[in-house]
C-alpha positions in Angstrom: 0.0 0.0 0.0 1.6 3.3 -0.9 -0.8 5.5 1.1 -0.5 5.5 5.3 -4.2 5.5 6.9 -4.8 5.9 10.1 -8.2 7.0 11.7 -7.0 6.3 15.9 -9.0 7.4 18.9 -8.1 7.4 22.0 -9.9 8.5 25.5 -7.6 10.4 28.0 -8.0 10.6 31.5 -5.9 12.3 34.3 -6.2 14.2 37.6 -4.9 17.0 39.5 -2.3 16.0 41.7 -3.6 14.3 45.1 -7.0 15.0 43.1 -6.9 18.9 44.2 -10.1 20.7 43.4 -8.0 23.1 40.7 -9.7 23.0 37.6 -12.0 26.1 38.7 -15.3 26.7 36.2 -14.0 30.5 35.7 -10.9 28.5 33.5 -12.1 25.6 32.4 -13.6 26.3 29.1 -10.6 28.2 28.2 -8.5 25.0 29.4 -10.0 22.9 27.1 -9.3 25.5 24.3 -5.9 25.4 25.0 -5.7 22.1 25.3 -7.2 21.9 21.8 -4.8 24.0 20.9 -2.0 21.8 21.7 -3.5 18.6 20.4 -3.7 20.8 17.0 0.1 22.0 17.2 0.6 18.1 17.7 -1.4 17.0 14.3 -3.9 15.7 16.4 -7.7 16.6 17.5 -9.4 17.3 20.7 -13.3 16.2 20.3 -14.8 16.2 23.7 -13.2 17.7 27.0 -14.8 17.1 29.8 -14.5 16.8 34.3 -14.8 18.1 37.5 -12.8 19.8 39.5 -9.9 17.6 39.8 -9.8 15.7 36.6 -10.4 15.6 33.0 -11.3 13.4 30.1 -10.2 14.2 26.5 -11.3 12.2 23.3 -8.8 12.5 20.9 -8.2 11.3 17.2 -4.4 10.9 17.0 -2.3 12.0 14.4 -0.2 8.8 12.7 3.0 10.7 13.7 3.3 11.4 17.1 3.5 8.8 20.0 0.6 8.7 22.8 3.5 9.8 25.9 4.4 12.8 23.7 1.3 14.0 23.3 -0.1 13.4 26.6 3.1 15.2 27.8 2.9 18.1 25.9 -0.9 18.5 27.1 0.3 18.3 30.9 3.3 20.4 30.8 2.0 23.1 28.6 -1.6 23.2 30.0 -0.4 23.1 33.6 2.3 26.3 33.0 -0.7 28.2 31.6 -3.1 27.6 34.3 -0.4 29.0 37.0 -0.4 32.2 34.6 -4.7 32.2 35.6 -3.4 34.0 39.3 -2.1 33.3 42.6 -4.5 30.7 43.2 -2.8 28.0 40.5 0.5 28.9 41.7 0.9 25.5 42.8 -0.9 23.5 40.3 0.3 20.1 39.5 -1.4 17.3 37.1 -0.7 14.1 38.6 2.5 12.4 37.2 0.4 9.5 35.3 -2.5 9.2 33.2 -5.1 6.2 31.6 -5.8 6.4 28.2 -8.6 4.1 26.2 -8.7 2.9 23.3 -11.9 3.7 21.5 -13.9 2.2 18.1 -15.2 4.7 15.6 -18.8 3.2 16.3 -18.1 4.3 20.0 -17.2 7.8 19.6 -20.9 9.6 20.1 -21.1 7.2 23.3 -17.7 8.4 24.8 -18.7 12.0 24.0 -21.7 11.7 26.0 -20.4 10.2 29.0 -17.4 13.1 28.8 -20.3 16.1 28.9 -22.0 14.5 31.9 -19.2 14.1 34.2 -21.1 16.1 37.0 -23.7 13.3 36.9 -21.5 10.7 36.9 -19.5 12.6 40.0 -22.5 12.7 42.0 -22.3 9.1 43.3 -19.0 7.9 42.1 -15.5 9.0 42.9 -12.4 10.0 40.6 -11.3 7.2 41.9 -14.0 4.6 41.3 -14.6 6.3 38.1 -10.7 5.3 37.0 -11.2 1.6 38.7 -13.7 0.9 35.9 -11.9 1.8 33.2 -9.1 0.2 34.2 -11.4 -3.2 34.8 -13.5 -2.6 32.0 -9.8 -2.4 29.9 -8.8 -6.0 31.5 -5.5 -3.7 32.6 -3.2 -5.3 35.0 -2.4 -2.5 37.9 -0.9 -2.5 40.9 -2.9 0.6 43.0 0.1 1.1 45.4 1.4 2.9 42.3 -2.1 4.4 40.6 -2.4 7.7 43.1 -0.4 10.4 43.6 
């Protein structure tokens, strides 16, 4: 085949460090732009942002060139030094130092969409911390939780 196809999505998900109630609704619109933003520099595209106030979930469709780490990186580093420029209150923002991230079928994408915009009702009864559990079960991941929080 001479032509390279990809078509790749991928559901991110990550907290604040020690899950800190950081991701204020005054910034977190204008997170998600940037975020988009960044995916874009990276040949990649955000298509749903969504969380509370110590987490996030980002669908993505991946560009063919760029490695998941890299771009996850990029989002954390880069998002996290423009929150702290938001004021005095982010000085000490941190994402935590890991992150899950889902592989998701075409046929699944309006699905994952939904369940990112209602975050707040999923949050109501269930934890960050539950929430991640089931994905990782769901995923069949092996994980050893002594090394999941930070």
């Amino acid at each position: 085949m001479a032509q390279t196809l990809v078509k790749l999505y991928v559901h991110i998900v990550f907290s604040t460090k020690t899950r800190a109630d950081l991701i204020l609704p005054e910034i977190k619109e204008e997170l998600f732009s940037y975020i988009g933003g960044i995916a874009n520099n990276n040949k990649s595209k955000l298509l749903a942002a969504g969380g509370t106030e110590n987490h996030i979930h980002l669908l993505v469709s991946m560009s063919k060139n760029i490695e998941l780490s890299k771009l996850v990186g990029d989002i954390k580093r880069d998002s996290s030094k423009w929150i702290k420029t938001k004021g005095k209150e982010y000085n000490l923002f941190q994402w935590q130092d890991g992150y899950g991230a889902f592989s998701v079928g075409h046929t699944q994408i309006a699905d994952v969409k939904n369940y990112i915009a209602n975050q707040k009702e999923h949050h109501k009864s269930d934890s960050f911390e539950d929430e991640f559990r089931y994905f990782l079960n769901k995923y069949e991941m092996d994980y050893d939780e002594r090394y999941v929080w930070d």
